[in-house]
C-alpha atoms as an extended CHARMM CRD file, in Angstrom:
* protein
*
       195  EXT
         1         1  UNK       CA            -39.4400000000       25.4950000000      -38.5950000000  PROA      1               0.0000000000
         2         2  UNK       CA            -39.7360000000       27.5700000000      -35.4880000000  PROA      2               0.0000000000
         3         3  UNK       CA            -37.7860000000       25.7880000000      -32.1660000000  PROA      3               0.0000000000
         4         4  UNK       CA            -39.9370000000       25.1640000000      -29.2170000000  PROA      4               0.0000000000
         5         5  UNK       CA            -39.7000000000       28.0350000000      -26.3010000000  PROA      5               0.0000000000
         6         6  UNK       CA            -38.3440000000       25.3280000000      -24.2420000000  PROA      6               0.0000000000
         7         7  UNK       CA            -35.0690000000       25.0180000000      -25.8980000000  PROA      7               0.0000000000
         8         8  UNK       CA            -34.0860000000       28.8570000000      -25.7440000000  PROA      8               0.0000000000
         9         9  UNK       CA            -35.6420000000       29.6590000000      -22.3580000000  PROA      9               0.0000000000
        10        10  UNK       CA            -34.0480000000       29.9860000000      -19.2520000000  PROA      10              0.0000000000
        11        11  UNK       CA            -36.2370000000       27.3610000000      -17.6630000000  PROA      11              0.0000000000
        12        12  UNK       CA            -33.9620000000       24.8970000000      -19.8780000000  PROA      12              0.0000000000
        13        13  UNK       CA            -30.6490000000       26.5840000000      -18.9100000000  PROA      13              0.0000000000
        14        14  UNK       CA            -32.0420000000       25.8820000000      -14.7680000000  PROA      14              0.0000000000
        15        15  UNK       CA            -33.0310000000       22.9140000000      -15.6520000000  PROA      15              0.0000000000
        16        16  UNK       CA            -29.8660000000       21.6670000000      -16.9830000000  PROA      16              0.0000000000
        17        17  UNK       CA            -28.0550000000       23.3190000000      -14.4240000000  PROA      17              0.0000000000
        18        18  UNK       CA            -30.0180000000       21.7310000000      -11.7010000000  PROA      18              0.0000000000
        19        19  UNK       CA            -29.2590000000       18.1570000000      -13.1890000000  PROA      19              0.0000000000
        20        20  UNK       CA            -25.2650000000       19.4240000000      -13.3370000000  PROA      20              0.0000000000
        21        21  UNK       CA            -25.4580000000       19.9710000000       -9.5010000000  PROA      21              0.0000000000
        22        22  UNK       CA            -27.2890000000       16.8980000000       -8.3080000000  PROA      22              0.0000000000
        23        23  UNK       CA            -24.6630000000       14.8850000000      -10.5050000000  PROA      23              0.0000000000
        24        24  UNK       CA            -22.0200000000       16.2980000000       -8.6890000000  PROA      24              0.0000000000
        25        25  UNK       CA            -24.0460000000       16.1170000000       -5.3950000000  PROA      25              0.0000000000
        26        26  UNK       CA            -24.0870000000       12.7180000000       -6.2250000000  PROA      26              0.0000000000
        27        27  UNK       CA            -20.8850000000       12.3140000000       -6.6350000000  PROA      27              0.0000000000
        28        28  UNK       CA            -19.2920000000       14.0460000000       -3.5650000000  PROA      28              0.0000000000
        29        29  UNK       CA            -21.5530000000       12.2490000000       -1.5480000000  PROA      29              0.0000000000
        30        30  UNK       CA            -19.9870000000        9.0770000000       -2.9510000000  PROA      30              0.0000000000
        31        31  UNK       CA            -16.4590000000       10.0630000000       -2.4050000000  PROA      31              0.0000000000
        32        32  UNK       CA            -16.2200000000       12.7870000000        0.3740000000  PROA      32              0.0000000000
        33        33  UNK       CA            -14.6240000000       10.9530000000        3.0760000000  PROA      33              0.0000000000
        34        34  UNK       CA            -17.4030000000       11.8500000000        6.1120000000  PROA      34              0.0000000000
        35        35  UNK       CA            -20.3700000000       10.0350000000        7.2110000000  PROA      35              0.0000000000
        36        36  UNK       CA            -23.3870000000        9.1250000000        5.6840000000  PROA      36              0.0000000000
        37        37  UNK       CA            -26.9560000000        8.0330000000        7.9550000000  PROA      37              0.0000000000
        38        38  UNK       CA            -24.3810000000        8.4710000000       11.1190000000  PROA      38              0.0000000000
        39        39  UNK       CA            -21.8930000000        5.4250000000        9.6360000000  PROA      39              0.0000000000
        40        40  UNK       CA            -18.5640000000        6.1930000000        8.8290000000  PROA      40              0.0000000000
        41        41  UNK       CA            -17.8490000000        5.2280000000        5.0500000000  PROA      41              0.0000000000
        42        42  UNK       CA            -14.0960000000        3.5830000000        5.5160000000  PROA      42              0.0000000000
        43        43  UNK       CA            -13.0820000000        2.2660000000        8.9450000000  PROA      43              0.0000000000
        44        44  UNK       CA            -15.0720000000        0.5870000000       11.7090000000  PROA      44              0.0000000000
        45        45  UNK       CA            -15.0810000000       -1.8200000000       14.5360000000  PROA      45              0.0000000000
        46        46  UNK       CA            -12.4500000000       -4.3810000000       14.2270000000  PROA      46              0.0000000000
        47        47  UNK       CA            -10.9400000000       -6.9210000000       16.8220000000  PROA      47              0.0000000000
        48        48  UNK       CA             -7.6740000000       -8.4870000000       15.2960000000  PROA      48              0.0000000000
        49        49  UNK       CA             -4.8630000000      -10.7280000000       17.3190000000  PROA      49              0.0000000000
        50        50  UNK       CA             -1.0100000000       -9.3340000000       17.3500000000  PROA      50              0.0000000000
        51        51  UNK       CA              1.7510000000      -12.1170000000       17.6370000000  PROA      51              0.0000000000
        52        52  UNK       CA              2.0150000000      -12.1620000000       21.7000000000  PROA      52              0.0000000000
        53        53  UNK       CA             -1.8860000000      -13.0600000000       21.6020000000  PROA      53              0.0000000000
        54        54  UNK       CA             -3.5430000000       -9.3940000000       22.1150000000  PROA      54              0.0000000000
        55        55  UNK       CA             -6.4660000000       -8.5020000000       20.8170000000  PROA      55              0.0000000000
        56        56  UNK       CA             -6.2660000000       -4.9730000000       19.4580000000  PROA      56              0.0000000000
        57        57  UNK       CA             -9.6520000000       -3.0620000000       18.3330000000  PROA      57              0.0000000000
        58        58  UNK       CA            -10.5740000000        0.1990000000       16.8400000000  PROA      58              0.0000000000
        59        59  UNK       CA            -10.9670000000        1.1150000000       20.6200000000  PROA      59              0.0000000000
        60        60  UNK       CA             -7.5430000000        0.6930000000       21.4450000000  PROA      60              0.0000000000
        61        61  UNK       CA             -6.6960000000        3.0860000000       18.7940000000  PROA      61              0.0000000000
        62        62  UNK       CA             -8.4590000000        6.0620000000       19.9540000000  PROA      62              0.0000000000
        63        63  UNK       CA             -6.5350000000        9.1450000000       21.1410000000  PROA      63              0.0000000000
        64        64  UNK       CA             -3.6670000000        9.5430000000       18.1100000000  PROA      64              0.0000000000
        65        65  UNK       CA             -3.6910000000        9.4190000000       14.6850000000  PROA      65              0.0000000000
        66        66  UNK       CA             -2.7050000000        5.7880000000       13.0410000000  PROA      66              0.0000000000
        67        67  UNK       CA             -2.3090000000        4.3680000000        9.1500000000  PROA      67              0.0000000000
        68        68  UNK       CA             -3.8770000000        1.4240000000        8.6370000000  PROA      68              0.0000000000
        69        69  UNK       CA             -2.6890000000       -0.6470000000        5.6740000000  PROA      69              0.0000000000
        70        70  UNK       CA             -3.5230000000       -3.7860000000        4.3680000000  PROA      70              0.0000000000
        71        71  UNK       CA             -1.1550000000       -6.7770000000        2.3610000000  PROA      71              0.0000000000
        72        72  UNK       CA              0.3190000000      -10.2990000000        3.1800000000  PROA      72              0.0000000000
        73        73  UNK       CA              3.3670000000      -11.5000000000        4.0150000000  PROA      73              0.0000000000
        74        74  UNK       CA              4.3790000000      -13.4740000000        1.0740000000  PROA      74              0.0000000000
        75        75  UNK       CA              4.2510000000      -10.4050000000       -1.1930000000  PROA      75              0.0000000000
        76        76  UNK       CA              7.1020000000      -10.3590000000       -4.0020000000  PROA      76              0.0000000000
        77        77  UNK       CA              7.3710000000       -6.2580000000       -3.8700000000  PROA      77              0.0000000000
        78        78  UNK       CA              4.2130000000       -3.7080000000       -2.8250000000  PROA      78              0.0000000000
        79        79  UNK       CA              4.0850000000       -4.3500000000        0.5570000000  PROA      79              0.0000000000
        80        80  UNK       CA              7.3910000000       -4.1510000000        1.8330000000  PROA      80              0.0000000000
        81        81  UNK       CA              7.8980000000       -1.0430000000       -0.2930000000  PROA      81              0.0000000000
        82        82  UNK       CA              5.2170000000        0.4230000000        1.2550000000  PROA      82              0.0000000000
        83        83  UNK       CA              6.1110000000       -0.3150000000        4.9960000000  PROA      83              0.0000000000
        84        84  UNK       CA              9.7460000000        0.9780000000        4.2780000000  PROA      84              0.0000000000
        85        85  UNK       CA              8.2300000000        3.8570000000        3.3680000000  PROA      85              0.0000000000
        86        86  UNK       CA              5.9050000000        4.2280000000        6.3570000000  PROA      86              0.0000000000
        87        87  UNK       CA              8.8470000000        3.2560000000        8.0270000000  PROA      87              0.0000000000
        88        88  UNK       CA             10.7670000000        6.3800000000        7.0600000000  PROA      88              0.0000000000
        89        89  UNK       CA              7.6780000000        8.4770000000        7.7050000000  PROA      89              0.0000000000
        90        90  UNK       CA              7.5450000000        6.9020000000       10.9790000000  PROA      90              0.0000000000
        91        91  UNK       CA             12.0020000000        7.5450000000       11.7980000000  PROA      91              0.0000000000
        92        92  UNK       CA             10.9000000000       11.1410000000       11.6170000000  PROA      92              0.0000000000
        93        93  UNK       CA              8.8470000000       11.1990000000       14.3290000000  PROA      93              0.0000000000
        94        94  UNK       CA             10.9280000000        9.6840000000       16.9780000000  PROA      94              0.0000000000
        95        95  UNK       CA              9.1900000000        9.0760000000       20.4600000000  PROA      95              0.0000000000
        96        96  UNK       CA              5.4990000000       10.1800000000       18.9000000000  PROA      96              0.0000000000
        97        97  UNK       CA              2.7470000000        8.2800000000       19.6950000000  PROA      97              0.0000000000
        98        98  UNK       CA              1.4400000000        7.3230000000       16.1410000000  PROA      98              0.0000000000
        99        99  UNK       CA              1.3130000000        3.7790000000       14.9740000000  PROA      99              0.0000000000
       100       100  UNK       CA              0.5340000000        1.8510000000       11.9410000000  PROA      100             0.0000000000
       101       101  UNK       CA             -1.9320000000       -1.0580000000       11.4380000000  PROA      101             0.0000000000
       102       102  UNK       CA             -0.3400000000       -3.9900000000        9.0280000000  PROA      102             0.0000000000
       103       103  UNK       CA             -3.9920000000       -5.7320000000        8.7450000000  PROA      103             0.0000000000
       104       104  UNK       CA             -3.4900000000       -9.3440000000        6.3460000000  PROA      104             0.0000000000
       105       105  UNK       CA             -5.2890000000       -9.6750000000        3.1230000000  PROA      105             0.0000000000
       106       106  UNK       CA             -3.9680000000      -13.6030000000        3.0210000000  PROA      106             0.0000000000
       107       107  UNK       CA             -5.1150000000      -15.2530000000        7.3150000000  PROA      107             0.0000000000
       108       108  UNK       CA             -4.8320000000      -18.4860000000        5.8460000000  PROA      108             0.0000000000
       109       109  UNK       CA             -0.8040000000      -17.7830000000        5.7410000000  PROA      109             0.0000000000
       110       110  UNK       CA             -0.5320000000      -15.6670000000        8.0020000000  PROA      110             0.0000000000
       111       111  UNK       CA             -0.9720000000      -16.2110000000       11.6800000000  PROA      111             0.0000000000
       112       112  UNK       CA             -0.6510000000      -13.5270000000       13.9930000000  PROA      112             0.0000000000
       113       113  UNK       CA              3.0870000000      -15.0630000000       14.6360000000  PROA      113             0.0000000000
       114       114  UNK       CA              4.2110000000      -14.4280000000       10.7740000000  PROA      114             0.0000000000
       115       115  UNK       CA              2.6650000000      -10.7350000000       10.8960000000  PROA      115             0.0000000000
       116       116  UNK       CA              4.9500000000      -10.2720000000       13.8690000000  PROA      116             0.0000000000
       117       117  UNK       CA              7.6910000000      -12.1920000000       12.7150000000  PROA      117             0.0000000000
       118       118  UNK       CA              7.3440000000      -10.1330000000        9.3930000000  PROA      118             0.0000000000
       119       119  UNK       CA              6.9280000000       -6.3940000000       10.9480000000  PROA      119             0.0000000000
       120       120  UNK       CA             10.0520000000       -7.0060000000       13.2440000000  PROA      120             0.0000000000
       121       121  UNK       CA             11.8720000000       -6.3360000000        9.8310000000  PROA      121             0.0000000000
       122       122  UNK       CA             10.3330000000       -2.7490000000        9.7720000000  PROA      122             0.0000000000
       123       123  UNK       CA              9.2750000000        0.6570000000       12.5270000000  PROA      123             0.0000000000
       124       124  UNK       CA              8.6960000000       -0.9420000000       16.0860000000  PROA      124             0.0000000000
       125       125  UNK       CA              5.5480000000        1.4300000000       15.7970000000  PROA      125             0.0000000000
       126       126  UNK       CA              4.2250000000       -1.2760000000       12.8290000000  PROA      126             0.0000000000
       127       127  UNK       CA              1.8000000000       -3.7300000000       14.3730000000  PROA      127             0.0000000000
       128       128  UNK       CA              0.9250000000       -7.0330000000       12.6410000000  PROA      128             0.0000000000
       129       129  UNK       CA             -2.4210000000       -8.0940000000       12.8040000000  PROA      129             0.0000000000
       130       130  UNK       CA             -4.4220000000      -11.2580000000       11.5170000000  PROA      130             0.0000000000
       131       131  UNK       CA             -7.5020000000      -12.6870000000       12.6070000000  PROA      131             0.0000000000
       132       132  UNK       CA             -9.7910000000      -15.5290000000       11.0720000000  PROA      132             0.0000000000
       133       133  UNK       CA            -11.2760000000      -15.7990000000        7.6760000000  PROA      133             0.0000000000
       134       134  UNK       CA            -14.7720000000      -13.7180000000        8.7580000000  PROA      134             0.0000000000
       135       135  UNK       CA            -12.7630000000      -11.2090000000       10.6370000000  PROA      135             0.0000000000
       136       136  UNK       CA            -10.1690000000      -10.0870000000        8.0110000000  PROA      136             0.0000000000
       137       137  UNK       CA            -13.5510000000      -10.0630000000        5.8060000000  PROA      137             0.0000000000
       138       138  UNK       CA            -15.1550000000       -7.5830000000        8.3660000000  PROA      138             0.0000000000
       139       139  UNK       CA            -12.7390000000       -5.1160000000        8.0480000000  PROA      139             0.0000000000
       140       140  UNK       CA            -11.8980000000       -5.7410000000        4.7240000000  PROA      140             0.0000000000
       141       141  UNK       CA            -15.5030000000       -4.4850000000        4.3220000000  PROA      141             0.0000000000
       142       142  UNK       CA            -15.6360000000       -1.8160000000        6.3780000000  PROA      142             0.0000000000
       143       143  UNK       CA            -12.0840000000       -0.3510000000        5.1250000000  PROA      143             0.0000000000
       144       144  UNK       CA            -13.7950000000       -0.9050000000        1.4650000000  PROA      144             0.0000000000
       145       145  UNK       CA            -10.2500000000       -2.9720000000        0.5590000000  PROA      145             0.0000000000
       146       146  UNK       CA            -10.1880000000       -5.5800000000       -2.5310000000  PROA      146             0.0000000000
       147       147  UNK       CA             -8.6620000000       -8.4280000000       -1.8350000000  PROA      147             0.0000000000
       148       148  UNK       CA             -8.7610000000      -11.5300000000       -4.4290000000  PROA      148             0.0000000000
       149       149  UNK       CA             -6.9100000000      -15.0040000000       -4.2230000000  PROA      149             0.0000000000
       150       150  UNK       CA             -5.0230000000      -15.3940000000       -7.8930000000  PROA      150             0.0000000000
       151       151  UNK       CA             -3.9690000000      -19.3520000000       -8.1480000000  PROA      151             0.0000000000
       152       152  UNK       CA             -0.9650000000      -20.0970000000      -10.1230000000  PROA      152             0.0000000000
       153       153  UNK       CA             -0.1470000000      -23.2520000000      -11.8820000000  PROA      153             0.0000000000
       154       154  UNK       CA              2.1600000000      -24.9630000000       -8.9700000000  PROA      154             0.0000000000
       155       155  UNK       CA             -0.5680000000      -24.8410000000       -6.4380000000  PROA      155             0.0000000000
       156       156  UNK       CA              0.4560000000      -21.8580000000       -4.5910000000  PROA      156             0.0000000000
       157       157  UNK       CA             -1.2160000000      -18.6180000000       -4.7440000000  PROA      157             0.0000000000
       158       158  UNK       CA             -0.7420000000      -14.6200000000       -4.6780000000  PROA      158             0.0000000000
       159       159  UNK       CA             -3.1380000000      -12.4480000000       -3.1420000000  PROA      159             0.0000000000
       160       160  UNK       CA             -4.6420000000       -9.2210000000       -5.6460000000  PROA      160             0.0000000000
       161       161  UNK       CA             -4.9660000000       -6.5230000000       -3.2900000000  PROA      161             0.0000000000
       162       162  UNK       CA             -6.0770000000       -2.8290000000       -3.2090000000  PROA      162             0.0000000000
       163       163  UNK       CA             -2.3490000000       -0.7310000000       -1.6020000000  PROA      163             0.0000000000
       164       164  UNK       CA             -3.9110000000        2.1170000000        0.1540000000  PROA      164             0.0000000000
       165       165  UNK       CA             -2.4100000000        3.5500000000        3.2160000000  PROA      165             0.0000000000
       166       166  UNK       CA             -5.5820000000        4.6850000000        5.5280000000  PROA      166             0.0000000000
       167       167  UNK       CA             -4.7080000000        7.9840000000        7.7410000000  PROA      167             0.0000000000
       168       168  UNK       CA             -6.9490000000        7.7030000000       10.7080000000  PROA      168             0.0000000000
       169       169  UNK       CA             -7.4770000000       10.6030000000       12.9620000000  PROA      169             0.0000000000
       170       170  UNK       CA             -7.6180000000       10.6390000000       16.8690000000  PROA      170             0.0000000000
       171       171  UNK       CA            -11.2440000000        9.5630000000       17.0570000000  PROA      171             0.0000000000
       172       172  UNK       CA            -10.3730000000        7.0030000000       14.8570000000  PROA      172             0.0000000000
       173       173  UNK       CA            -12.5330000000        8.6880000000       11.5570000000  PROA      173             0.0000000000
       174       174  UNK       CA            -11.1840000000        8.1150000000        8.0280000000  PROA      174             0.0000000000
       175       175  UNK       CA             -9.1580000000       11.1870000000        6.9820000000  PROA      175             0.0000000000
       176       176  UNK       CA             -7.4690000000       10.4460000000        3.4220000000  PROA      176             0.0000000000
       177       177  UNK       CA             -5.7590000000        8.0840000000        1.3980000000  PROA      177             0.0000000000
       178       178  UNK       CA             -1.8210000000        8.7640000000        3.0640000000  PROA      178             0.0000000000
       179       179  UNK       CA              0.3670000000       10.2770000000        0.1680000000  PROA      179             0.0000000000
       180       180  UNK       CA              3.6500000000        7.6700000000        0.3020000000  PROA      180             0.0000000000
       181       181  UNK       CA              4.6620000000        9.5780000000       -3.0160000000  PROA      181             0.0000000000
       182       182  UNK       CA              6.5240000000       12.3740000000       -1.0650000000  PROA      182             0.0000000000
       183       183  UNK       CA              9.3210000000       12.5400000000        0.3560000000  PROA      183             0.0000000000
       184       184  UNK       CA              9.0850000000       11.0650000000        4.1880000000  PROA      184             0.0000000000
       185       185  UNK       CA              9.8190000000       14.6930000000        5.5930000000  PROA      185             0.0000000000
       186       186  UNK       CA              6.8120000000       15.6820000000        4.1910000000  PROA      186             0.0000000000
       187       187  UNK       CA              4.5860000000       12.9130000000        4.9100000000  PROA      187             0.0000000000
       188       188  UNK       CA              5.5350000000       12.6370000000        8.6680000000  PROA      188             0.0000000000
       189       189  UNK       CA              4.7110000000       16.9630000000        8.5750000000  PROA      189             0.0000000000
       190       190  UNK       CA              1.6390000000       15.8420000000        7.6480000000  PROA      190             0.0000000000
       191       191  UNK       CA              0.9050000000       13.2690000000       10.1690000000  PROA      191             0.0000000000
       192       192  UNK       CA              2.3090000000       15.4010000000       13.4210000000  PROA      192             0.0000000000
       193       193  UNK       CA             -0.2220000000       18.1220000000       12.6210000000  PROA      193             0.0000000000
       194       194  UNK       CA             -3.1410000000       15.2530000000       13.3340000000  PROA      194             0.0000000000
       195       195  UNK       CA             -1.0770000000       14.3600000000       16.6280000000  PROA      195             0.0000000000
């Protein structure tokens, strides 16, 4: 049995290779950290309280580069690892004007007095920041963070949480996920060349 003309041709081989590209087309437009319709695709307007009652908003951040990450207070082990290692990061880059965002996952604990209380342990340059319930939900949203209450048995509860470290440039636009996996030489490198 002869095979059609179509499956031979080179219309087929354009046609497949025309699916191939809007696939990946697809894709990067999904992932690539830009905008999309003029709306940037992690990051936004925020307005969160620090312990001494300020309000600090994407505005404020404008000018240098910042991290923005996200956990709670009563976590056993992820978050303080991670601010000791933003905290190294930020020890070698003494005097620079580059700060990082500690945004809750868990404002029902923690008040903008525990986020303060809590960062004192770490970088002076590490700013706790809390809000209400619809607030942290905001920016939740707009930084594309999960964040899930898990009950236990005794009544208490732990907070599932995404642990990405958000590298915001100067304008205050998404840049990349921050690599903590490096040593903090390296990372803080990184970060000065967006100062």
């Amino acid at each position: 049995m002869p095979k059609p003309a179509f499956a031979s041709s080179p219309t087929r081989i354009l046609v497949l290779l025309a699916s191939a590209v809007l696939v990946a087309a697809a894709g990067f437009a999904f992932y690539y950290p830009a905008r999309r319709a003029g709306a940037p695709l992690i990051g936004g307007p925020f307005a969160l309280q620090t312990a001494d009652g300020k309000t600090v908003t994407d505005k404020d951040m404008l000018g240098h580069p910042y991290l923005v990450y996200f956990g709670y207070t009563h976590c056993p082990d992820v978050c303080p690892t991670a601010l000791a290692q933003i905290s190294d990061v930020l020890g070698k880059l003494p005097g620079k004007p580059v700060k990082t965002l500690f945004i809750t996952v868990d404002p029902e604990r923690d008040t903008p007095a525990i986020m303060g209380d809590y960062v004192s342990s770490f970088d002076s340059r590490i700013v706790g920041l809390s809000g209400t319930l619809r607030e942290i939900d905001n920016v939740e949203k707009a930084f594309r963070v999960y964040a899930r209450k898990a009950e236990s048995k005794n009544g208490d509860y732990a907070m599932d949480h995404s642990s990405v470290v958000y590298l915001m440039d100067r304008n205050g636009e998404f840049v990349e996920a921050f690599n903590l996996e490096r040593s903090a030489a390296e990372s803080a490198k990184e970060l000065e060349s967006y100062l």
